[in-house]
C-alpha positions as CSV (number, residue, x, y, z in Angstrom):
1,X,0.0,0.0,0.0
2,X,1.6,3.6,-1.1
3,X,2.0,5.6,1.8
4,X,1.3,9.1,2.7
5,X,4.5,11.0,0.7
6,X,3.7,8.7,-2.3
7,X,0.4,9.4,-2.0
8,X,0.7,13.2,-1.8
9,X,2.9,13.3,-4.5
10,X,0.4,11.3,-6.5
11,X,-2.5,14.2,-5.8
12,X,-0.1,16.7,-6.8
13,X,0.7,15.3,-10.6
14,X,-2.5,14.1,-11.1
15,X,-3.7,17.9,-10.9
16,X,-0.9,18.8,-13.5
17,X,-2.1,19.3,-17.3
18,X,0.2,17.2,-18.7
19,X,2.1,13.6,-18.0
20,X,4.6,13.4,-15.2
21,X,6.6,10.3,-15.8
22,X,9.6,8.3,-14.4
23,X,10.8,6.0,-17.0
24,X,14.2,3.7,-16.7
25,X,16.6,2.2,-19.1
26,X,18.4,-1.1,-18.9
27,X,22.1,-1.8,-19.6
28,X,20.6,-4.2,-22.2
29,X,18.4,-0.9,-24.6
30,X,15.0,-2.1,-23.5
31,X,13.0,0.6,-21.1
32,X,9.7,0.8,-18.9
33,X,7.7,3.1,-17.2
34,X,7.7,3.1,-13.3
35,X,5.4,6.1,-13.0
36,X,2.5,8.2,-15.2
37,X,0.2,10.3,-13.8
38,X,-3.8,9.7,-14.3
39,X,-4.1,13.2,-16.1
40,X,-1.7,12.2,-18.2
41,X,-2.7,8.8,-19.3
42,X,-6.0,10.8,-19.8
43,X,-4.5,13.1,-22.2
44,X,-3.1,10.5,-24.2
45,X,-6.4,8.7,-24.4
46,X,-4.9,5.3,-22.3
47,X,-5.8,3.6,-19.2
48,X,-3.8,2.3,-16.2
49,X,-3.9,-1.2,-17.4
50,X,-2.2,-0.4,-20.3
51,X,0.9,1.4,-18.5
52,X,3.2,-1.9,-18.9
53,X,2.7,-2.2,-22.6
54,X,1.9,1.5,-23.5
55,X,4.9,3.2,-25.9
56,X,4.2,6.6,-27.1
57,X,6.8,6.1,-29.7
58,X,4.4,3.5,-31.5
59,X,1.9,6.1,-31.7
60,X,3.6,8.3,-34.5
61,X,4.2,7.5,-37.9
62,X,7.5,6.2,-38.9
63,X,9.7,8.9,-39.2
64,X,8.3,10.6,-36.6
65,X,8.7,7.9,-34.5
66,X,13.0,7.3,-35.8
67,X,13.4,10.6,-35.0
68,X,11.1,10.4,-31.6
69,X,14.0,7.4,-30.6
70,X,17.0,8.9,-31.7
71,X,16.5,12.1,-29.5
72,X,15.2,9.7,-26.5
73,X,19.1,7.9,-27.0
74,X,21.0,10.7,-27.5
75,X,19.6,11.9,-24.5
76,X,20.4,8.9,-22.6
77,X,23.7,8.2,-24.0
78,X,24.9,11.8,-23.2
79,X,22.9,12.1,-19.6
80,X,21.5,15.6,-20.9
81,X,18.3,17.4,-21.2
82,X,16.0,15.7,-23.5
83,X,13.7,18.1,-25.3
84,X,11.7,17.1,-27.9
85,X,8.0,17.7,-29.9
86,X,6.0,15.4,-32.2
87,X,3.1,14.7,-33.0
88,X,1.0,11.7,-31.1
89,X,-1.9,9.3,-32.3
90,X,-4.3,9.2,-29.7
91,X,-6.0,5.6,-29.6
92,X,-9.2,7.0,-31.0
93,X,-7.2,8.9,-33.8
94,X,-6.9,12.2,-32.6
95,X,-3.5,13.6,-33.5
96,X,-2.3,15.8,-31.1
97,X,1.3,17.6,-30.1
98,X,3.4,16.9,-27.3
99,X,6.4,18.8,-25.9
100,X,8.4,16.3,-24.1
101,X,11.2,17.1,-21.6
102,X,13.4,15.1,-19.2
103,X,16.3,15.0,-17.6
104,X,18.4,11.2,-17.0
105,X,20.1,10.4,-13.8
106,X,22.5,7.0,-13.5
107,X,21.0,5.0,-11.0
108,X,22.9,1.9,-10.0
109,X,22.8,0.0,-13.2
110,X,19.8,1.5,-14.9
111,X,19.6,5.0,-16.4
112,X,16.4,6.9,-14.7
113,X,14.3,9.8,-16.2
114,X,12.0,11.8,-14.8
115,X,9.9,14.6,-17.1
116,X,6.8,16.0,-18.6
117,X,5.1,15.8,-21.5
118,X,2.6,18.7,-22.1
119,X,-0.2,19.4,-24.6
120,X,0.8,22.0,-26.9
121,X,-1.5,21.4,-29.8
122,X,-3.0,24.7,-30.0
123,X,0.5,26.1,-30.2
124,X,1.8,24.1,-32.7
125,X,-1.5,24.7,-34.6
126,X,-1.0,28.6,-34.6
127,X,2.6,28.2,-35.4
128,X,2.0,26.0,-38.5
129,X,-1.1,28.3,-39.9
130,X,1.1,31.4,-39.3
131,X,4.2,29.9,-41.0
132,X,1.8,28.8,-44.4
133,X,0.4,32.4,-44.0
134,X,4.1,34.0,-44.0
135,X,4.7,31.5,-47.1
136,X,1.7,32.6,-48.8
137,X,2.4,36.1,-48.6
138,X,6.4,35.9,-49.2
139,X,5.5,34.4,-52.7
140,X,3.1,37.3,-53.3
141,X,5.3,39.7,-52.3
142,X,8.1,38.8,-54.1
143,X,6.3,37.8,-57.0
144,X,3.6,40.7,-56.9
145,X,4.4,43.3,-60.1
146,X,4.2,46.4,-58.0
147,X,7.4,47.6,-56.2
148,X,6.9,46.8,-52.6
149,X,8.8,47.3,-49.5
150,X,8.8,46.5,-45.8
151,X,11.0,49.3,-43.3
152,X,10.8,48.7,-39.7
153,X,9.8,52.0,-37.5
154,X,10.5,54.4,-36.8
155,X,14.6,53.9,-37.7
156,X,13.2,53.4,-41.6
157,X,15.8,50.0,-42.2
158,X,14.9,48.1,-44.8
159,X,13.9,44.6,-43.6
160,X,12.5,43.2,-47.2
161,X,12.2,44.5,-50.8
162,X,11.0,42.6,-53.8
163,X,12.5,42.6,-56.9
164,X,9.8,44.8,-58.5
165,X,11.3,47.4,-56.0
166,X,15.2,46.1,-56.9
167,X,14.5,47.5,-60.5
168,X,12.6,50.5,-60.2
169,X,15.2,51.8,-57.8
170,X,18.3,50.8,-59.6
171,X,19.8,48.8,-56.2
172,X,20.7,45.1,-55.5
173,X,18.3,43.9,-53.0
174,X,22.0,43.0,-50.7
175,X,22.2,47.0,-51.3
176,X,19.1,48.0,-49.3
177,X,18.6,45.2,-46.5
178,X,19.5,46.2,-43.4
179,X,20.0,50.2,-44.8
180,X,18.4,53.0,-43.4
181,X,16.1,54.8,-46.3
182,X,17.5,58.6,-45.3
183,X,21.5,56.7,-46.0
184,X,20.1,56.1,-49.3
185,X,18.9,59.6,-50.0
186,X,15.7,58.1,-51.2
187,X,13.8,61.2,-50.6
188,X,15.3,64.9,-51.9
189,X,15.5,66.6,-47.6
190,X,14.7,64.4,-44.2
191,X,11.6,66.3,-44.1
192,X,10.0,64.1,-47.0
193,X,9.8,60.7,-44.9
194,X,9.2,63.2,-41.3
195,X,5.9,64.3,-43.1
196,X,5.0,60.7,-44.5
197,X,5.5,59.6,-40.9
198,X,3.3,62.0,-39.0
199,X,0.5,61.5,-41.6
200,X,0.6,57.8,-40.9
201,X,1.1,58.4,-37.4
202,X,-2.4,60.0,-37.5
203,X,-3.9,58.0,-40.0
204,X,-2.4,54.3,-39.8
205,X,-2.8,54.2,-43.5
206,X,-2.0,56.1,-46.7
207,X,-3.2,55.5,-50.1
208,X,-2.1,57.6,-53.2
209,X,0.3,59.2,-51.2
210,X,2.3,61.7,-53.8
211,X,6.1,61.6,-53.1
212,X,9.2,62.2,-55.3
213,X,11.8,59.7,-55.5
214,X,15.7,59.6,-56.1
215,X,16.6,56.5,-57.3
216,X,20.4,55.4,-57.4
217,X,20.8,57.1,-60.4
218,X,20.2,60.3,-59.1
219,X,17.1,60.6,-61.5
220,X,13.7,61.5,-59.3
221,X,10.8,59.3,-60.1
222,X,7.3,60.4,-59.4
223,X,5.4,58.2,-57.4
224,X,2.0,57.3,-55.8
225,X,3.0,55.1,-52.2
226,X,-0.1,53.1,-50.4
227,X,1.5,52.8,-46.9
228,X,0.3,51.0,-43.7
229,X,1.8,49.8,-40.4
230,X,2.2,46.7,-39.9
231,X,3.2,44.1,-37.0
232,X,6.3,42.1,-38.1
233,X,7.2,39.5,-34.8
234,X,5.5,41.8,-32.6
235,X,7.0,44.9,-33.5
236,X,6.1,47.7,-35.8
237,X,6.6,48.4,-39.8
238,X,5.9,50.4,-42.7
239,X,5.2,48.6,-45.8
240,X,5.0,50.6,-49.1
241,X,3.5,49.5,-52.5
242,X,5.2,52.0,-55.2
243,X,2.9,53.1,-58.4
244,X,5.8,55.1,-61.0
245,X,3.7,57.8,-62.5
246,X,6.9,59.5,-63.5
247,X,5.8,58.5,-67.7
248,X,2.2,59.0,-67.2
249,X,2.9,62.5,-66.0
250,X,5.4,63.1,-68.6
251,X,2.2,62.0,-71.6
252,X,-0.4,64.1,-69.2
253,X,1.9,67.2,-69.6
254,X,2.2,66.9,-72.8
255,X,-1.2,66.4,-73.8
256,X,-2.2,69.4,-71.7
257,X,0.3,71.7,-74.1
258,X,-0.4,69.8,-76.9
């Protein structure tokens, strides 16, 4: 019969979200677990009786679960931190994302771990959706036939230009990452970008925005920006789409003394 301690201890993990366990390795490879916790086994959809035969590794596909082995015996081999995530197959088919850590200790002739494995579907789900929404838009960025650019605020560095933007300027894209706008002389006095800034500040967003140019020529284009802030990893920037009216206004100009 468990006594008090054991018994504490089991009240406190079993009001953990996640699965406390204490698994141990043999001299001979094999392993077994000595403890899970009930929430645990609840959150991987198994039942005490199935503790002795229970591997979560067999619950992942293939690779997943080659990879899922190696890192458990790299961890073991080396005695360091084992930290891990992959995806688990719940008995009733639910997939769902575990972040596993642990830490081995040598005990006498066995190898002992104790860790957690936590829940972190939801996550993992966000993370994947945002990172084939970045994908998405890099593609349509760079491929987009406008001129577009992407400076971070308020310093005006350029984080990301597309090659639209590359050709209409005259610069190598190597040229204008990481390079303050105002280093470039982009605009013809400081005051240009000062009075774009304060009429987003006010406004968030700017379309048809009328602004003169200097490319690296030295030749000023004409342009038409749409501007709005943006949140790039949690912090602020300014991305521009350029319209070139500098030959439309040339043909309008004309026309008008024509």
């Amino acid at each position: 019969m468990p006594d008090k301690n054991e018994l504490d201890i089991r009240q406190i993990t079993d009001t953990i979200p996640g699965l406390v366990y204490q698994m141990r390795f043999k001299e001979d490879g094999s392993r077994y677990w000595t403890y899970l916790n009930s929430s645990g086994l609840k959150m991987l959809g198994l039942k005490a009786e199935e503790i002795g035969e229970a591997d979560i590794a067999v619950r992942s596909d293939a690779d997943e679960r080659r990879k899922l082995l190696k890192s458990i015996e790299e961890s073991v081999s080396r005695l360091v931190k084992w930290d891990y995530e992959f995806r688990y197959i719940k008995p009733d088919g639910k997939a769902i994302w575990l972040h596993c850590t642990g830490m081995p200790v040598v005990d006498g002739d066995e190898i002992c771990m104790n860790g957690i494995l936590l829940d972190i579907t939801e996550k993992k789900t966000t993370e994947i959706l945002l990172k084939e929404s970045e994908e998405k838009f890099t593609k349509a960025f760079k491929g987009a036939p406008n001129p577009i650019y992407i400076t971070s605020l308020p310093a005006g560095v350029f984080l990301e230009v597309n090659e639209a933007f590359c050709n209409i300027s005259g610069y190598a894209r190597q040229e204008l990452i990481g390079s303050p706008v105002n280093k470039l002389n982009f605009y013809k006095d400081d005051s240009v970008r000062d009075k774009l800034l304060a009429e987003l500040s006010r406004k968030k967003r700017l379309v048809d925005y009328r602004i003169d140019f200097r490319i690296k020529s030295g030749e000023i284009r004409e342009c038409s920006l749409y501007s709005e802030i943006i949140d790039i990893r949690e912090k602020p920037a300014l991305i521009t789409i350029v319209r070139d009216l500098t030959e439309l206004n040339i043909v309008d100009k004309a026309l008008k003394y024509s």
